[in-house]
PAKERO-301497 format. One record per residue (C-alpha): residue in three letters; x, y, z negated. Coordinates in steps of 0.2 Angstrom, whole numbers, plus 5000, padded with zeros to 4 digits. Each point is the difference from the previous one (the first is absolute). Example, Ala and Ser with C-alpha at 12.3 -4.5 7.8 and 13.67 -1.06 7.14 Angstrom:
ALA506249784961SER500650175003
//
This chain:
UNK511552644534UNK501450014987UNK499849914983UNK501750094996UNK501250115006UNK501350134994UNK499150174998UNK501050155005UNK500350194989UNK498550125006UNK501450124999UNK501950005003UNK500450124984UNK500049964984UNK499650154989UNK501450024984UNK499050124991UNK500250195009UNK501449905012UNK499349895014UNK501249865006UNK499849935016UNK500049814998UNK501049995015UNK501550104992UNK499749904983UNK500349845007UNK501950075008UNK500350084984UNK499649854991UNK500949905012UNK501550104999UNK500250014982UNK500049804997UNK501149985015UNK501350124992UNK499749924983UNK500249795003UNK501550065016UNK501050074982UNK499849884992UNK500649885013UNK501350125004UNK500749994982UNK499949815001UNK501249995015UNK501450114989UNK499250195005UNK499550144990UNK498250044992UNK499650145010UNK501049995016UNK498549935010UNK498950154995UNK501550135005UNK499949925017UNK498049975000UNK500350204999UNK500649985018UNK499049875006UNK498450034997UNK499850175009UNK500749945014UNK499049855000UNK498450114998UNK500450125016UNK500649855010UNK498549884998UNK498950175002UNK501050025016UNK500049835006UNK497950004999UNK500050185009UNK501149955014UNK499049835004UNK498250064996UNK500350185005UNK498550015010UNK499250004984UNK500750164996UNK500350085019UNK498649955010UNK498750115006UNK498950034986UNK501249974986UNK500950114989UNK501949974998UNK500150084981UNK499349834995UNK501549935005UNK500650074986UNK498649944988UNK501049844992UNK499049984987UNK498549945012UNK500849855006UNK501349955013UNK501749944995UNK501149885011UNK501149894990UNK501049985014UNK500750185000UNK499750014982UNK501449854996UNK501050075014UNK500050174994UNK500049974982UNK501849895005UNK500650175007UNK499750084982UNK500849874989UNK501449995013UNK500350184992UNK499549954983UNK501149855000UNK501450115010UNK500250124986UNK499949884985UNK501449895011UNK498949855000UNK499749885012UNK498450025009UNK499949805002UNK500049964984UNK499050134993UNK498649935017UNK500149864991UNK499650044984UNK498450105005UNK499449875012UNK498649924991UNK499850154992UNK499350095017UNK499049855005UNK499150034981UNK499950205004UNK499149935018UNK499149894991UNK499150144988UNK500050155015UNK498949895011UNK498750034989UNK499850175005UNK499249965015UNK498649904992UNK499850184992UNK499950075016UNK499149875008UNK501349975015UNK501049885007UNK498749855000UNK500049865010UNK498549915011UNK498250004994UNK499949834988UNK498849944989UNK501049914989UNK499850034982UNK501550124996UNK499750115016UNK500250214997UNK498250065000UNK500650175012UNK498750135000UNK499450125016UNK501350145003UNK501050075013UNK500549895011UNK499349864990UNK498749885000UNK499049954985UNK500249814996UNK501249864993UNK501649975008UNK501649914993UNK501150084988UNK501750005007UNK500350124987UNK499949854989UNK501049895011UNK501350105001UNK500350044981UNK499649834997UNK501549975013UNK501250114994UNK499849934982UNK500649845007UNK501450095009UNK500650064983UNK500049834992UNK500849915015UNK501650144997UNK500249974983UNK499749815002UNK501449985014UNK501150144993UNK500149904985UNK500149855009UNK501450035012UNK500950154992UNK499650135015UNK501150155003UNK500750125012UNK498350045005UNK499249835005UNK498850014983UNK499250185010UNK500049915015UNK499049844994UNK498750124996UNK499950105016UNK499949845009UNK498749934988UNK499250175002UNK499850005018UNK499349805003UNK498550054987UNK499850185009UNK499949935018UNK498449914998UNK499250084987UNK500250175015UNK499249875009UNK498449994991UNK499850195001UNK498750125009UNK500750144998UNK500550105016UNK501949955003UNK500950035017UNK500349835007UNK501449905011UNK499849895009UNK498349954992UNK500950014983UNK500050144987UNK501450134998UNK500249934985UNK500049825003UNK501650025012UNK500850104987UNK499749854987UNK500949875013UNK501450125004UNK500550064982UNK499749804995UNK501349945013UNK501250134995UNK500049974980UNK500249815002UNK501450025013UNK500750144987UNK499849854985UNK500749885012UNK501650105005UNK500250074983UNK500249834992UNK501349955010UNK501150164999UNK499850064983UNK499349854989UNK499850014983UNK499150174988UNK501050154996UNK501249984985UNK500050194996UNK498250105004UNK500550184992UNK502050015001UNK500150114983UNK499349844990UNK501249864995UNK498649854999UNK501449894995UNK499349894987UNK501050034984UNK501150155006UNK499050134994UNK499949944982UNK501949975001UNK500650165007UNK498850074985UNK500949884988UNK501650095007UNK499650184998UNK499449944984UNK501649934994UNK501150135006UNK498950144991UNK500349914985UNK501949985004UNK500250185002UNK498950064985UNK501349894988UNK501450085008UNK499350184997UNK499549924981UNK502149954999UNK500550175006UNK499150104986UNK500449884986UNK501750025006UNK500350175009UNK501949995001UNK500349825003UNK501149964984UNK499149824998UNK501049965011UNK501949995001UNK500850155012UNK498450095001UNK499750144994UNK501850065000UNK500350175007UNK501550085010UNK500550114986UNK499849864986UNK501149895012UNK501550144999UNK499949974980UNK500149864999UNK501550005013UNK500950134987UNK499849914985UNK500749855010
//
């Protein structure tokens, strides 16, 4: 018997008044939001404008919701198109069942566009929202200790999920990779911002640290799971993809450091981040506005020019004075 363990929600909605939310749904919102907020205003730190990231997050979040929705459908479709199922659920987001794996590699697609349109480089702005995603990870695990899903082995360790009888459930205490995994992804978040500070990363490397970062924590907390998962090779679906996508970021940090080393100069082309040129091209302006506003003063004090010799002379006066000679 437990002396202590982590209790889950009796329900997975939280009422808002007449609205119920689903805590699920919450946790994504909640995710996105401080993602958008902390990748602006690392975005601004690297020379970019305050709300650029959240034009592209327009992008990037949508497509990142229908490809992680996508990528669960596709490798647990049997969940939704097996004898006995009903294949609306698929559509039914907000109970669960979103794979990061197509949710970074569609939400890429979308701020490929975003990022397109403002003419920014998409590296850069990866970069800037890396630890950013790892934070937004980090806070939409806890929707599934809202829906009790996703737990690992039966434990009874003190911070084991207590997981009540449901479908396809058995009650008991079992480890909260929930936990591990938002634990994880914190840590994820602070390696980024450590190293990028550290060792100045650009040109998508900062984004590729986390993926790689990402993926060594996800392979064996996937591990510690029960849930049904197709398998390869005696190893989860998921488990591969962790080692594959692993390899291809560090190669991708590798190769990049050795073509194109250094950070970005320029992050948003229509911003001169020049220290000191903005301040003197305003001191400029400034300057010759007050150049111009003492010529106009001099032309209406003296409309016709005659403070100064020659000026003011006209053709006909010039023939006087030609006569009189």
């Amino acid at each position: 018997m437990n002396l202590a363990s982590i209790p889950s929600p009796s329900t997975g909605v939280i009422e808002l008044g007449p609205i119920p939310l689903r805590g699920y749904a919450f946790c994504i919102i909640i995710g996105v939001f401080v993602a958008v907020w902390f990748g602006n205003k690392r975005w601004i730190a690297r020379g970019g404008k305050a709300g650029t990231v959240a034009d592209i997050a327009v992008w990037a979040v949508p497509f990142g919701l229908v490809g992680g929705r996508l990528y669960h459908v596709i490798t647990d479709y049997q969940l939704y198109f097996s004898e006995g199922e009903n294949w609306v659920d698929a559509f039914k987001i907000w109970e669960g069942g979103l794979g990061i794996w197509g949710a970074v590699a569609f939400g890429a697609v979308g701020a490929w566009i975003g990022c397109r349109r403002r003419g920014i480089p998409l590296p850069a702005w990866a970069d800037a929202m890396a630890p950013s995603l790892a934070i937004a990870q980090a806070i939409g695990r806890w929707g599934n200790w809202f829906n009790q899903e996703l737990y690992g082995k039966p434990t009874d360790l003190p911070w084991a999920v207590e997981i009540s009888e449901g479908a396809n459930r058995v009650a008991g205490t079992y480890h909260p990779t929930f936990l591990y995994e938002s634990l994880w992804c914190i840590g994820v978040a602070l390696l980024v911002i450590w190293a990028d500070r550290r060792f100045t990363l650009g040109h998508g490397r900062a984004f590729a640290l986390y993926v790689a970062a990402y993926c060594a924590g996800r392979g064996w907390i996937e591990y510690m799971r029960v849930d049904e998962a197709h398998h390869i090779l005696g190893l989860r679906l998921n488990v591969w993809t962790a080692i594959i996508v692993f390899v291809l970021a560090v190669v991708y940090i590798v190769l990049s450091a050795k073509l194109r080393p250094g950070r970005e100069e320029i992050v948003e082309p229509d911003r001169d981040t020049t220290p000191g040129k903005d301040s003197d091209k305003d001191g400029s302006a400034k300057a010759d506005a007050a150049e111009k506003d003492a010529e106009d003063a001099d032309a209406k004090k003296d409309p016709i020019g005659k403070d100064e010799p020659g000026k003011g002379l006209t053709a006909g006066s010039t023939e006087a004075a030609a006569e009189k000679g």
